[in-house]
C-alpha atoms as one frame of an Amber mdcrd trajectory, in Angstrom:
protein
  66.029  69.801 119.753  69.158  70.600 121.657  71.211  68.300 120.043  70.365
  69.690 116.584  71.319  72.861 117.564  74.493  72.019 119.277  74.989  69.804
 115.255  74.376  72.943 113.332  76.828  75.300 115.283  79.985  73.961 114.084
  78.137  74.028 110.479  77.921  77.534 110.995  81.158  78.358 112.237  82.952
  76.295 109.381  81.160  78.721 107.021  82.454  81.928 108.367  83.501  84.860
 106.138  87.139  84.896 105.496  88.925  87.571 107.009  91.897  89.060 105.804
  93.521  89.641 109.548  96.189  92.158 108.289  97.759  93.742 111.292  99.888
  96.648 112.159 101.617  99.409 113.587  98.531 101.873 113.576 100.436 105.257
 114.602 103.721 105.989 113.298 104.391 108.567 115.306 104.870 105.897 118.693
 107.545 104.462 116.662 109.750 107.834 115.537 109.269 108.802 119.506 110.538
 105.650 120.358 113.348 105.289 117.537 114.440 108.782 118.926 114.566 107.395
 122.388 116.563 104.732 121.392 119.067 106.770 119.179 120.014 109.604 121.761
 120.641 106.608 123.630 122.710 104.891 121.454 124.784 108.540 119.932 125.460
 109.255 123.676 126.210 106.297 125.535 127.788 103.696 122.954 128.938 106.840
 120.332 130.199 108.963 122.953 131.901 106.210 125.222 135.138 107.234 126.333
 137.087 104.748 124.817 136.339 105.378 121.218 138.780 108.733 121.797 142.173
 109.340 122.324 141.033 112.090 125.825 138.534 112.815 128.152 137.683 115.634
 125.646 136.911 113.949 122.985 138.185 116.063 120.502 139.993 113.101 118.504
 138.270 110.153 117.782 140.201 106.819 117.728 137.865 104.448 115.492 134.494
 104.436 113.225 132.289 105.366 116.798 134.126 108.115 117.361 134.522 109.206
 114.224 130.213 108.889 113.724 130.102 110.797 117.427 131.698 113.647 115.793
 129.193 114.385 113.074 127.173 116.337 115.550 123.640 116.692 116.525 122.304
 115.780 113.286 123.488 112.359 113.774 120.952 111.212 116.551 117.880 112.652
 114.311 119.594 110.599 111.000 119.918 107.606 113.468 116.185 107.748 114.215
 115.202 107.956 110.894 117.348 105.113 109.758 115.937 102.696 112.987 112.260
 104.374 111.578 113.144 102.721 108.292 114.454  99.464 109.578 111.436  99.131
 112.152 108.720 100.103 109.253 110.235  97.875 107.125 110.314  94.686 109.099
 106.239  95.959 110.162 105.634  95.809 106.454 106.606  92.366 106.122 105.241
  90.399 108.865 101.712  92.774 107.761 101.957  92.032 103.922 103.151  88.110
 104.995  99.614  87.627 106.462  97.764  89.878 103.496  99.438  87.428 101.265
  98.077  84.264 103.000  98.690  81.114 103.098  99.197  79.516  99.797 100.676
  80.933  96.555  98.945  83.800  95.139  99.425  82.582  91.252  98.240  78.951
  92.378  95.391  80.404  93.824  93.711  82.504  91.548  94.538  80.053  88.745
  92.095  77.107  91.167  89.851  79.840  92.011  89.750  80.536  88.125  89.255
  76.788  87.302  86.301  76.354  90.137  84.669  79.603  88.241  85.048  77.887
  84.591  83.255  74.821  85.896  80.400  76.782  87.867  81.780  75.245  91.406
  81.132  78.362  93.485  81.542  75.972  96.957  85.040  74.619  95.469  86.306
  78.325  95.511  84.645  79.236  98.575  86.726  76.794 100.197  89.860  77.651
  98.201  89.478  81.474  99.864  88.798  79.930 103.736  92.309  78.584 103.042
  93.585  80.977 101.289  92.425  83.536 103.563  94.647  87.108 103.369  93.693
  90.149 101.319  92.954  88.281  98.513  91.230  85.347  99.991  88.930  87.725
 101.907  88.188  90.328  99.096  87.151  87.496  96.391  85.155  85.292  99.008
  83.121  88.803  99.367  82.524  88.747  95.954  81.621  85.591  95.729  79.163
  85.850  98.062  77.628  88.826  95.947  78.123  86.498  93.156  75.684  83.683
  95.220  73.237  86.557  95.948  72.631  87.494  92.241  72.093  84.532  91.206
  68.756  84.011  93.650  67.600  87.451  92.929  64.607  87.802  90.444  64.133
  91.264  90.387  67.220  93.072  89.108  68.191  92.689  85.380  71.276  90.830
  84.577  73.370  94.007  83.898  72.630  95.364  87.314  73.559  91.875  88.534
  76.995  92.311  86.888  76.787  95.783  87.961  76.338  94.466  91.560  78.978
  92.019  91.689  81.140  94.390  90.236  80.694  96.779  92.512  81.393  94.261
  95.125  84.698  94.057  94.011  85.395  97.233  93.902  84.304  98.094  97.864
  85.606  95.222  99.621  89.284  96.111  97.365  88.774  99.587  98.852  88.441
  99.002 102.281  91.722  96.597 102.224  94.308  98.817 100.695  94.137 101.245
 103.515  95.414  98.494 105.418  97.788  97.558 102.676  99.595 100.779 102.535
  99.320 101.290 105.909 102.842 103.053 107.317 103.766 102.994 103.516 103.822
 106.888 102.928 106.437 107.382 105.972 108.510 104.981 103.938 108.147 107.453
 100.916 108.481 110.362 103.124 112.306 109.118 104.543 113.397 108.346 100.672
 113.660 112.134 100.263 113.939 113.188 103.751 117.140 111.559 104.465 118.646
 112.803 102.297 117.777 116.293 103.033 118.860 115.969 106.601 122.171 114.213
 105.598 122.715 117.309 103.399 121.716 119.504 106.384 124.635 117.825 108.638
 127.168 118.145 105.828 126.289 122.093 105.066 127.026 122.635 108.963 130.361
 120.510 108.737 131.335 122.415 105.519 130.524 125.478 108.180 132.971 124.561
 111.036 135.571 123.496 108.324 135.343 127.032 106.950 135.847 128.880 110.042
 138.726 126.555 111.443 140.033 128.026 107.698 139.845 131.278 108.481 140.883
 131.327 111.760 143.534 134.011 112.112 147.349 132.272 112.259 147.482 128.499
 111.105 143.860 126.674 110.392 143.251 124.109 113.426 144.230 120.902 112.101
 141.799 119.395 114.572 139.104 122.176 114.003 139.540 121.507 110.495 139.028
 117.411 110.602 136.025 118.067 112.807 133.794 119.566 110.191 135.065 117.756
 107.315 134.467 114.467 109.350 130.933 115.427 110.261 130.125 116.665 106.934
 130.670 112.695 105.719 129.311 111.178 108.415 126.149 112.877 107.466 126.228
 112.513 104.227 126.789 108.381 104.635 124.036 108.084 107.165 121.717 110.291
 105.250 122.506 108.019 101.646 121.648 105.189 103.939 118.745 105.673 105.146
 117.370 107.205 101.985 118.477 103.933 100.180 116.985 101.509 102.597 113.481
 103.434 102.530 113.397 103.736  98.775 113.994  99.651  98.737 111.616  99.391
 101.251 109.390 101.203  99.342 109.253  99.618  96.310 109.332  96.454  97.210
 106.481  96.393  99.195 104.292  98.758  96.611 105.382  95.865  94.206 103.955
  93.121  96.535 100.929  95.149  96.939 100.104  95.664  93.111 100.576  91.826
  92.515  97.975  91.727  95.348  95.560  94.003  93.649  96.481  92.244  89.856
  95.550  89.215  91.446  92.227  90.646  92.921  91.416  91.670  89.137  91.845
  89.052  87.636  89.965  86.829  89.724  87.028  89.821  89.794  87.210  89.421
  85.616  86.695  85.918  85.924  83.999  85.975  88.114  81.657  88.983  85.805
  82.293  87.024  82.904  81.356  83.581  83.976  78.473  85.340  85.581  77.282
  87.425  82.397  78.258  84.116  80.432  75.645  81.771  82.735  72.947  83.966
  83.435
């Protein structure tokens, strides 16, 4: 008797539902603390190094550091939001790399398709345990709804489809949170770098204004001190909103050919089920 339970464990485990295993960065706000960290750091000890200016006063920058130094306090805050991007972004694609799985997407649902068309419901179980990912996990869920209607005797055959349909719909639900997880801070930086970078180049317009009007001749170095940190802004803001708005779109794009791949495969599966039974 022990034997034949010790047989009909690995049976078991071989059948397990697929799981979609899509991992993240769960609080945002851990990463912008540490990004900030990390770019005071950088705007004060590698910006603000003595040897990227011509004196211990650093009024006059002698390369690109120095010249970024100068943009002023803004600059640390437009550095953390660029490192934000940069560290979202390379979250979001080791997260949607394992919500993908393991095979191709297109090869998949076109087997998964096939196995529906000739009523093998085991052949496309397997074909989501290897698939695995989002899609693996959400159609293997609906498969197994798919199983379940069929031995059911009570409910008609449009609450069947109903059911199944309905599977579908829940187990896509309960994935995209996952999905778009960190997503909306992406969004968020398109718009808000460039607001900040705007910010830091008002307040260099400001000091470029006053050395100006400064009674007697303008201050030349005054003068090239808001001017340069009115630029510097402006790049780093441009940059960051850039890279977040790529970021962005790319990975709503992956997403959507997740979910278009979901739906058709769901299709597939109502029909040949309202087709059969």
């Amino acid at each position: 008797m022990a034997e034949q339970t010790n047989i009909q464990k690995p049976q078991t485990a071989a059948k397990k539902d697929v799981s979609s295993n899509v991992r993240g960065i769960k609080s945002a706000s851990i990463v912008v603390l540490l990004c900030f960290i990390a770019a005071v750091c950088f705007y004060l000890f590698i910006l603000g190094m003595p040897a990227n200016f011509k004196d211990a006063t650093k009024a006059v920058p002698i390369n690109l550091l120095g010249t970024v130094y100068k943009g002023g306090v803004v600059v640390p805050v437009l550095i953390t939001c660029f490192l934000v991007v940069v560290v979202l972004t390379i979250e979001r694609w080791i997260a949607l790399g394992k919500a993908k799985g393991k095979g191709n997407t297109t090869k998949f649902v076109e087997d998964v398709k096939a196995a529906l068309r000739n009523h093998d419901i085991a052949k496309a179980e397997d074909l989501c345990r290897k698939q695995k990912g989002t899609v693996g996990a959400v159609v293997y869920a609906t498969l197994q709804k798919y199983k379940e209607m069929e031995k059911d005797t009570v409910l008609t055959k449009e609450q069947k489809v109903a059911s199944i349909q309905a599977t579908l719909e829940e187990a896509t639900s309960l994935e995209m949170p996952a999905l778009q997880q960190n997503l909306p801070v992406l969004a968020t930086l398109t718009t808000l770098g460039t607001l900040i970078g705007l910010f830091g180049t008002v307040l260099g317009m400001i000091k470029s204004f006053q050395a100006l009007s400064a009674s007697g001749a303008p201050d030349s170095t005054e003068l090239s001190t808001g001017i340069s940190e009115a630029l510097v802004n402006t790049a780093l803001g441009i940059a960051t909103a850039a890279l977040a708005l790529i970021a962005y779109n790319f990975y709503t794009n992956k997403i959507d050919n997740m979910t278009y791949a979901i739906d058709e495969i769901g299709f597939s599966t109502v029909s040949t089920f309202s087709a059969t039974h």
